[in-house]
BAFI-858586 format. One record per residue (C-alpha): x, y, z. Coordinates in steps of 0.02 Angstrom, whole numbers, padded with zeros to 5 digits, always signed. Example, Ala and Ser with C-alpha at 12.3 -4.5 7.8 and 13.67 -1.06 7.14 Angstrom:
# BAFI-858586
+00615-00225+00390;+00684-00053+00357;
This chain:
# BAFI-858586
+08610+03267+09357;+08452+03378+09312;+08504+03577+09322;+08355+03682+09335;+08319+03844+09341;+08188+03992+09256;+08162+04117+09141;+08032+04277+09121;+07988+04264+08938;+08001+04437+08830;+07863+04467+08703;+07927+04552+08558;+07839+04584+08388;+07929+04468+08292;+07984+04322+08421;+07995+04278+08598;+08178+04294+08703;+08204+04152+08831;+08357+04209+08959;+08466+04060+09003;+08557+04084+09147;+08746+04032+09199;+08690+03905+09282;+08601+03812+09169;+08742+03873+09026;+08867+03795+09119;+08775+03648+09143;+08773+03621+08941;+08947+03711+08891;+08845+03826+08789;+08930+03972+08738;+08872+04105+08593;+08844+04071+08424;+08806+03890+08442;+08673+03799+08358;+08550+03688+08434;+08433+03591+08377;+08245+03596+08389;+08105+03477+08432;+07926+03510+08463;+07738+03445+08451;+07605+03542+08376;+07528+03658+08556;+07629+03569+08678;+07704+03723+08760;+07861+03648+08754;+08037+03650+08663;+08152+03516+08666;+08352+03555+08602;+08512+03478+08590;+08704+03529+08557;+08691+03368+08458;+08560+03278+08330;+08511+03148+08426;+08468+02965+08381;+08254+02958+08311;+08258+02805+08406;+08306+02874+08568;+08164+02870+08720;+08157+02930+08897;+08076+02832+09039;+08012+02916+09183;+07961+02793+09313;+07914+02807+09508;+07970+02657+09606;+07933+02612+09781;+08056+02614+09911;+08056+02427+09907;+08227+02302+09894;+08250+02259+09712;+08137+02384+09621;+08259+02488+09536;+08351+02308+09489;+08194+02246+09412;+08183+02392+09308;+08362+02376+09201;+08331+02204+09204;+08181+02239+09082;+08291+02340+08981;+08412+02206+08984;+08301+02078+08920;+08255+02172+08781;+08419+02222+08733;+08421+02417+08751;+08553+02530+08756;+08543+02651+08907;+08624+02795+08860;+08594+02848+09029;+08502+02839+09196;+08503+02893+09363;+08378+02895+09517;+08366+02999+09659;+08249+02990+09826;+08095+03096+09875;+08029+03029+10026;+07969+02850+10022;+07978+02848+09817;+08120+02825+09710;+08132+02944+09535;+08215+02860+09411;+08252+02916+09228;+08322+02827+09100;+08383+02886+08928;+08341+02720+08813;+08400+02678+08626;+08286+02577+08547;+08378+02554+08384;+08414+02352+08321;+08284+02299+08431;+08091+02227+08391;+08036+02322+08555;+07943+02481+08575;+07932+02599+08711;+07744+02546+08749;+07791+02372+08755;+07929+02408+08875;+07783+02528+08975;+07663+02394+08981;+07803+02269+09058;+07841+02413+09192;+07683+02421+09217;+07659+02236+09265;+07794+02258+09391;+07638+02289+09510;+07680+02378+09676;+07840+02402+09639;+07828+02527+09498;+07698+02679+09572;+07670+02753+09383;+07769+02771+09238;+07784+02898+09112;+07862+02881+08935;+07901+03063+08877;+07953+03064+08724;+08063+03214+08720;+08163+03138+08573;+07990+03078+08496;+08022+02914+08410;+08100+03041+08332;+08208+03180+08349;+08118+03258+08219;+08224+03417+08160;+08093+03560+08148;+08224+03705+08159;+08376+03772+08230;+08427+03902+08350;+08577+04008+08391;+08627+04048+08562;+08631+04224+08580;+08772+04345+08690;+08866+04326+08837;+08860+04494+08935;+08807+04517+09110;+08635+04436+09104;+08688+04297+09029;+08643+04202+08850;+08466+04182+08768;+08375+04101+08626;+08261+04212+08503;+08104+04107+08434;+08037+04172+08278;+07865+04177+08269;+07824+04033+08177;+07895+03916+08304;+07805+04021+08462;+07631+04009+08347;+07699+03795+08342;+07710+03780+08508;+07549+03855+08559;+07637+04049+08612;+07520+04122+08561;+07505+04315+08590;+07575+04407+08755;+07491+04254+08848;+07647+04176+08908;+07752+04225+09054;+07880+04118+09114;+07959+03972+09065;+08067+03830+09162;+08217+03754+09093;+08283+03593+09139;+08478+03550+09085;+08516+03372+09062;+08709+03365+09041;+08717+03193+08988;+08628+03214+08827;+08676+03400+08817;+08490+03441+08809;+08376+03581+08858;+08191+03539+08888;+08088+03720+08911;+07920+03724+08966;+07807+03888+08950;+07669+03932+09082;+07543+04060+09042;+07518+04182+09175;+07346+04088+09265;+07450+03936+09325;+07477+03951+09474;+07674+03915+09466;+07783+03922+09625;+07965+03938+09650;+07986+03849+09804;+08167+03845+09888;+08187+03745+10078;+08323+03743+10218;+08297+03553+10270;+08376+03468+10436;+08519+03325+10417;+08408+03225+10500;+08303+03035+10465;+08136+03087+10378;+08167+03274+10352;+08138+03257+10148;+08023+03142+10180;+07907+03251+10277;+07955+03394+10165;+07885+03272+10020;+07713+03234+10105;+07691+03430+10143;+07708+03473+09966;+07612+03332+09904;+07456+03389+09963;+07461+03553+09881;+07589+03550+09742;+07618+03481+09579;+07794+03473+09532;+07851+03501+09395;+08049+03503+09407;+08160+03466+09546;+08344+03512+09541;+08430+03364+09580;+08586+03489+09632;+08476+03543+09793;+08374+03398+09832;+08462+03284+09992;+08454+03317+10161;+08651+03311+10172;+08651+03472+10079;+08527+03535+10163;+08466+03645+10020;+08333+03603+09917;+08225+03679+09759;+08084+03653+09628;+07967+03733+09546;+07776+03661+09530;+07624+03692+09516;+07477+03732+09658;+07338+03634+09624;+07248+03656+09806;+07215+03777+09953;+07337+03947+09960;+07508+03992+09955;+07483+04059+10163;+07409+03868+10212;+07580+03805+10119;+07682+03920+10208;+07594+03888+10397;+07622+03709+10351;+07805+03716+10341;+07829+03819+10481;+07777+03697+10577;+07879+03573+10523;+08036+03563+10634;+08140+03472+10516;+08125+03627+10413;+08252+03771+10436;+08187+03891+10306;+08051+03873+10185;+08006+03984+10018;+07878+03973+09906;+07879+04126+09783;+07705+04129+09665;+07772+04182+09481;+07646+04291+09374;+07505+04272+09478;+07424+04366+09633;+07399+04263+09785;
């Protein structure tokens, strides 16, 4: 289960302050004065931590599947094949395509993560795209640590020194906001930093229990919206909550609003631009 959730990054002389919320706390069992360790690549404008070092030879799979009998099956049957350990794996709907996300150790085997790509790949219609993003890269590679800092009202943070902001490409007061994602099965925190001209939405939505209400809520979004994390906590029509946060990529925040209204399988619909003027 993916916990996600944001933070307004504070520029300070000597470091940047990410807030992490209760929610995503709670997700991890992080409490203050632990140490986590950190992962990064040189300008990525992202950080990658665990409560635990994790494996080097540890991967995670990304792949889009169609709705189709059998494609998620043919999937772990590639990893069984090849004899990998899935440390863990899930998939969840959106619309007519099937997210799944796999947590793979690679360790005692002759197989890499491209081969096993390339093999996905070959799966044809069944497999949409696949990504491999390697957020343990083929190494885990310890670059620092962090403490998590307080527990008052507003929650916890994390304080990155300067060198590490310069690392990931912070450079400046250009950054604004970053979104967390919690994965509570590897105890990991992926943060990714947006400088304030991306167009970056908060979008919330009050969907219908009815046939083809997230998949309609899917297509509207698609053509407008890149997204960039989807809470899998608020993300099923039975719930009938559901929230993200993405990217616009096309037209204005109004036409994406008008849309939805007009959507009757849509109760209420939010889409909140962060750091930028519509």
């Amino acid at each position: 289960m993916i916990v996600c959730d944001l933070s307004e990054v504070e520029v300070e002389e000597t470091m940047r302050k990410i807030g992490i919320s209760r929610k995503i706390s709670g997700a991890l069992g992080l409490f203050e004065g632990q140490t986590l360790f950190a992962s990064c690549e040189e300008g990525s404008r992202q950080l990658f931590l665990s409560t635990i070092k994790l494996n080097p030879s540890v991967n995670y799979f990304r792949i889009f599947l169609e709705d189709v009998r059998g494609s998620l099956a043919s999937i772990t049957e590639i990893f069984k094949a090849n004899e990998l350990n899935i440390l863990s794996g899930g998939a969840f709907s959106f619309g007519n395509i099937w997210v799944s996300e796999f947590i793979v150790d690679f360790k005692g085997t002759d197989a890499s993560p491209e081969d096993i790509n390339s093999e996905i790949e070959g799966l044809g219609a069944f497999a949409t795209s696949s990504e491999i993003t390697e957020l343990f890269p083929k190494a885990f590679d310890l670059q620092s640590t962090l403490k998590v800092i307080g527990d008052g009202p507003e929650g916890m943070y994390l304080a990155l020194p300067g060198s590490l902001s310069d690392r990931i490409g912070l450079v400046g007061g250009s950054t604004s906001y970053a979104v967390l994602q919690a994965w509570p099965q590897v105890k990991a925190l992926f943060i990714y930093f947006y400088p304030p001209e991306t167009k970056l939405l908060k979008i919330s939505a009050k969907i219908r229990d009815m046939p083809g209400s997230l998949h309609r809520l899917a297509d509207l979004l698609r053509a407008q919206v890149d997204l960039q994390a989807i809470d899998e906590l608020h993300h099923d029509a039975v719930s009938g909550e559901w929230m993200a946060f993405g990217v616009l990529v096309l037209g204005g925040l109004d036409e994406l609003r008008e849309r939805a209204e007009k959507l009757e399988t849509i109760i209420e619909f939010k889409a909140e631009a962060l750091g930028w003027k519509t």
